[in-house]
C-alpha positions in Angstrom: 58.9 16.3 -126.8 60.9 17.1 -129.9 61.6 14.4 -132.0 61.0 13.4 -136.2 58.4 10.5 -135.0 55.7 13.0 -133.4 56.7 17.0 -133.8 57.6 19.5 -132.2 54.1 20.5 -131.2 55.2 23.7 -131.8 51.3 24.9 -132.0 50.8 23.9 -128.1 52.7 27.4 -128.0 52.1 29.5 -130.2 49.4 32.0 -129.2 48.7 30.0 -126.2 46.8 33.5 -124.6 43.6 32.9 -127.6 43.2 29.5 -126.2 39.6 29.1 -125.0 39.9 27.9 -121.4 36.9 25.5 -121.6 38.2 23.8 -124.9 41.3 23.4 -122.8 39.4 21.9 -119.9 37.7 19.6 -121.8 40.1 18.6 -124.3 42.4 17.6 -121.1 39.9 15.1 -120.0 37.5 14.1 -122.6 35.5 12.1 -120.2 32.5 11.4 -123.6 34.9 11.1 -126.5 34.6 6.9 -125.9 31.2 7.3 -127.4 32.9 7.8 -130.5 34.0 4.1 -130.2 30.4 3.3 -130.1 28.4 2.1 -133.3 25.1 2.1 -131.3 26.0 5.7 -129.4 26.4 7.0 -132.4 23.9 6.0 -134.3 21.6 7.2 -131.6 23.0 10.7 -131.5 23.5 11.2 -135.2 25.0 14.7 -136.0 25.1 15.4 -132.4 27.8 12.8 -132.0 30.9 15.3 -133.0 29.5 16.8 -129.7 30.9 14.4 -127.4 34.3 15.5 -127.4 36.7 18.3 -128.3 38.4 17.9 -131.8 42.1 19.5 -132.3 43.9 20.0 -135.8 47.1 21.6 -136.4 45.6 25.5 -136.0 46.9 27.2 -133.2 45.2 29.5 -131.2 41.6 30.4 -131.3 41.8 28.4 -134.2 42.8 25.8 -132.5 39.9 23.6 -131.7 36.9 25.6 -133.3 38.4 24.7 -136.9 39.2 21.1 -136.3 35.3 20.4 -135.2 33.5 22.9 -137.7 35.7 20.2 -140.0 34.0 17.1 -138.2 30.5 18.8 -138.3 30.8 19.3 -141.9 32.1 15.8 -142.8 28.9 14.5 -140.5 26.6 16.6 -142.3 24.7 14.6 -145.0 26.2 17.1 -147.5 29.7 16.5 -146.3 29.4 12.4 -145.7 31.8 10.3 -147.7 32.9 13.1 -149.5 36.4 12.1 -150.6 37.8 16.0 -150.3 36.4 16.5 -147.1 38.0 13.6 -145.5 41.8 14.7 -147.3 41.3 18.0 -145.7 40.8 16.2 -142.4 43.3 14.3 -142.8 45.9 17.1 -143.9 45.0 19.4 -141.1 45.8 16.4 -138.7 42.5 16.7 -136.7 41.8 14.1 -134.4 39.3 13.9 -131.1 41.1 14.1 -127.6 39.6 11.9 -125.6 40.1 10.6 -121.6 43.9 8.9 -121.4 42.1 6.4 -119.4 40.5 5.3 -122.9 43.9 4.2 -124.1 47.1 4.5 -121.8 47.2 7.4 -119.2 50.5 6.7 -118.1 52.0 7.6 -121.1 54.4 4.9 -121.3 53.1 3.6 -124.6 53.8 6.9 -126.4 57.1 7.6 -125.2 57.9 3.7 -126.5 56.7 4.9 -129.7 58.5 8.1 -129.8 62.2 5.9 -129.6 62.2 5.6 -125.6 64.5 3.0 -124.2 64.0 4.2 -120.6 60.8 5.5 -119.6 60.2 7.3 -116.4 56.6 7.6 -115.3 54.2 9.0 -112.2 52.0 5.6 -112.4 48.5 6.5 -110.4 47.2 3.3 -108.5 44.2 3.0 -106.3 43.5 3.5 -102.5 44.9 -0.5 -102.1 48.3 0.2 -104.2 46.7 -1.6 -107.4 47.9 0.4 -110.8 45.2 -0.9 -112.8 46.2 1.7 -115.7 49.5 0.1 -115.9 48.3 -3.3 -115.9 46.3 -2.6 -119.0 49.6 -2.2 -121.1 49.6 -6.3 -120.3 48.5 -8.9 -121.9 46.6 -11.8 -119.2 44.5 -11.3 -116.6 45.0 -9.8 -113.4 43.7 -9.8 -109.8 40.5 -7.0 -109.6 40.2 -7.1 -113.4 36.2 -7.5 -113.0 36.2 -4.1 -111.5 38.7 -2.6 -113.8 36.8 -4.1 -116.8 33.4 -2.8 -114.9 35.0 0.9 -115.4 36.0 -0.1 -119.0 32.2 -0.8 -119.8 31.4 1.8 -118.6 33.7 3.7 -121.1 31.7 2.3 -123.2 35.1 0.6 -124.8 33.6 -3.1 -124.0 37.5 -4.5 -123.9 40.9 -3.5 -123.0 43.2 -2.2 -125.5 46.0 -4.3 -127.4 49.1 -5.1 -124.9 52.2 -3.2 -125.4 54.4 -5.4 -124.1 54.7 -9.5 -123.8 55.1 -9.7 -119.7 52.2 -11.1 -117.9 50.1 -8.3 -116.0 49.2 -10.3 -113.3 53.6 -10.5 -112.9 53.5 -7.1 -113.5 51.1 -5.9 -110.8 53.1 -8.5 -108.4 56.2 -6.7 -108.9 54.8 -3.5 -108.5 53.2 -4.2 -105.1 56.4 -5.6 -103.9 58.1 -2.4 -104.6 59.8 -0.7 -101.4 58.1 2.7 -100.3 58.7 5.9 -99.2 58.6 6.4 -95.2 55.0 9.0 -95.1 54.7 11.7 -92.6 52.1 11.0 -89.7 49.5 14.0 -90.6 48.7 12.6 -94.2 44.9 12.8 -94.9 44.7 11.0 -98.6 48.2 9.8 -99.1 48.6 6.1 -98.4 52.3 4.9 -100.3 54.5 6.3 -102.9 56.4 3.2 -104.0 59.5 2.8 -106.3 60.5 -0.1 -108.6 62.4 -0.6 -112.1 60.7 -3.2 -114.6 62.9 -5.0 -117.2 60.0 -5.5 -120.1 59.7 -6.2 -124.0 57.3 -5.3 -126.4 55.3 -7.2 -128.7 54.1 -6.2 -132.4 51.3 -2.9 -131.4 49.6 -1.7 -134.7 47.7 0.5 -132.8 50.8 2.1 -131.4 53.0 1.8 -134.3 55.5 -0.3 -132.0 57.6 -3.3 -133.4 58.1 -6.5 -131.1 61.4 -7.3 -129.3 62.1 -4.0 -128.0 63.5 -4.0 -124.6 62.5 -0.9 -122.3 63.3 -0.2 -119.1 60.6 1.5 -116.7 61.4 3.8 -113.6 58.0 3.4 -112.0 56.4 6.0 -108.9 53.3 4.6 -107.8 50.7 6.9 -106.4 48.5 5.4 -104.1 45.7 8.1 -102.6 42.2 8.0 -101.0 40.8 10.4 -103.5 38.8 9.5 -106.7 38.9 10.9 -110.1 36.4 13.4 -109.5 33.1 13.1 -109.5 31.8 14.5 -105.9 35.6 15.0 -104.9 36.3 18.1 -103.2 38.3 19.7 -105.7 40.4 21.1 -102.8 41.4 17.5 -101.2 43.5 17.5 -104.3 45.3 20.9 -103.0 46.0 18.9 -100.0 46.9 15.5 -101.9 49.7 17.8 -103.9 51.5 18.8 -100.7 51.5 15.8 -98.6 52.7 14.2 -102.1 55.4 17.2 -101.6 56.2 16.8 -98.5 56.6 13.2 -98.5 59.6 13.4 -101.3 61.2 16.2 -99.3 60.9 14.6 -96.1 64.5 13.7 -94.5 63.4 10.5 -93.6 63.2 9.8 -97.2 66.6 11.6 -98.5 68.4 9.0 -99.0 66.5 7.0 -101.5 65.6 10.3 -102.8 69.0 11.5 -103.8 70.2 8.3 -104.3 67.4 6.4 -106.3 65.0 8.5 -107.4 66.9 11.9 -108.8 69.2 9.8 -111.2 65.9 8.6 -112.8 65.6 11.8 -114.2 68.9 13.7 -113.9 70.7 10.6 -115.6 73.4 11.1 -114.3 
């Protein structure tokens, strides 16, 4: 991404080598950073609570993330607290806390909106029954297996779903998406169970929280996912080798070249 709305993010590369690799793992899916969200979590943990996830600022390198939260700690401090200077120099150094995508929109379709996308492309990831709960979230309405989206929501401790993005219904949404054709799988798949293809037509509504006006009309290319593997957890790290290349393997499949060349490619080549 290159663009005047969000950077260059020219720091991502710059001394990439002095990055520690387990701010990187842990800034790529800060799993605890929703207990920021949390009055009573962090009331409970006090100064401990700049802990619970990895904080980035503008640095690069070493610098990177070890300046950002020395920052945090400071402000957090009761010597630092409400200190007017303290919160400018946070402020200017752009640090924020990275933090699960799942706590606000993992598909990424919401930032790319924001960033002047007309015609957004995205890898949506749905559960083991073809249900793109992620996506849904980006609707406003409810939706069939909401209770056990909004039971892994809680337990986020976010307590509700996130302002809509756009105006469409999410239960309409998630019908169109499960109507979407699929690709033809081969017969030895182990996790894979449908990648699926479809093109919404959708407009947005007014999103403070994403800095997006209402009216916009946007265009998503969606690939749906849908894989017996969970996020994690007690997951065999490896079944996600093996999820990769049937994922593969299915695209590059000639029973699938067709749609392939014809449908999918343009998506991204538009040509």
């Amino acid at each position: 991404v290159d663009s005047e709305e969000v950077g260059g993010f020219s720091n991502f590369i710059q001394a990439a080598s002095e990055l520690p690799v387990i701010g990187c793992a842990a800034a790529s899916s800060a799993i605890l950073a929703p207990l920021l969200m949390s009055e009573v979590a962090t009331d409970l943990l006090g100064d401990l609570a700049p802990a619970a996830t990895v904080w980035q600022g503008c640095n690069s390198g070493g610098n990177t993330f070890q300046q950002a939260s020395d920052m945090v700690v400071g402000l957090m401090s009761r010597r630092g607290y409400r200190r007017r200077d303290a919160a400018t120099a946070l402020a200017g150094e752009a640090v924020c806390a990275t933090a699960d995508g799942g706590s606000c929109d993992s598909t990424g379709i919401a930032t790319a909106v924001r960033s002047g996308s007309r015609e957004v492309v995205a890898y949506i990831v749905a559960d083991e029954n073809n249900y793109p709960y992620q996506l849904a979230k980006l609707f406003p309405g409810s939706f069939p297996g909401e209770e056990r989206f909004m039971g892994h929501l809680m337990s986020s401790s976010l307590g509700s779903r996130p302002p809509p993005v756009f105006k469409q219904g999410a239960a309409e949404v998630l019908e169109a998406f499960t109507s979407f054709p699929s690709l033809r799988l081969p017969t030895d798949t182990m996790f894979l169970r449908s990648i699926c293809f479809g093109s919404l037509e959708v407009t947005t509504v007014d999103s403070p929280l994403w800095g997006i006006s209402g009216g916009i009309s946007v265009t998503l290319h969606l690939l749906g996912v849908s894989a017996d593997v969970s996020v994690g957890l007690l997951q065999d790290f490896h079944d996600y080798d093996v999820l990769v290349q049937e994922i593969i393997a299915c695209i590059a499949s000639e029973d699938n070249a067709e749609i392939v060349l014809g449908k999918l490619l343009p998506w991204v080549l538009q040509e």
